[in-house]
N, C-alpha and C positions, 0 to 999 in steps of 0.2 A: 160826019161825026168827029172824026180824026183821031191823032195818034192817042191823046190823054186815054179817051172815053173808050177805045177800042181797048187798050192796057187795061182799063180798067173792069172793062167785061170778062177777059179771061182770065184776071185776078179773083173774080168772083166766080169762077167755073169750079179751078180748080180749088176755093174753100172750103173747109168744112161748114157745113150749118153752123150757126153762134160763133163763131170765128173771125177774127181781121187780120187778113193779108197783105203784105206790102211788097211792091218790086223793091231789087238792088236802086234803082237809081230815088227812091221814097227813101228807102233805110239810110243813104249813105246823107240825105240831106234832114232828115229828124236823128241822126245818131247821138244816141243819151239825153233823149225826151222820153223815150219810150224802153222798157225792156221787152226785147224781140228773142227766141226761136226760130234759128235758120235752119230750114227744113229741106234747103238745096235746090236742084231741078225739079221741078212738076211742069206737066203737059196739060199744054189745053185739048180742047175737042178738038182744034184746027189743027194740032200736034207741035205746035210752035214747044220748043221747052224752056217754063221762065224760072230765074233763081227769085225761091220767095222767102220770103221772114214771115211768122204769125206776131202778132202784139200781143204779149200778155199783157200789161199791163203798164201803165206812165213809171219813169225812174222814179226811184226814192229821191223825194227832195233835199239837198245838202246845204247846210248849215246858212243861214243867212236871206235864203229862198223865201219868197211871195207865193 
């Protein structure tokens, strides 16, 4: 399966229902597409501890934007 897919399964462990989760290393490569909530360390079931962001919602578009 590998690193991505595995990441991405305990992204979704530790979610809330209706929620979107992103690790540090997602956040630091979409920073200011999105406005995120850093909600810190959460543990998976494995117990690994990941630092996450929730998405609330894409940036306000600034002046000139498509």
């Amino acid at each position: 399966m590998g690193d991505t897919v595995n990441l991405a399964a305990r992204m979704e462990q530790v979610a809330e229902p209706g929620t979107t989760y992103i690790s540090e290393d997602t956040f630091k490569i979409t920073e200011g597409l999105f406005r995120v909530e850093a909600l810190g360390r959460r543990r998976s079931r494995e117990g690994e501890a990941l630092k996450v962001y929730q998405v609330i919602a894409p940036a306000a578009e600034g002046p000139g934007s498509m």
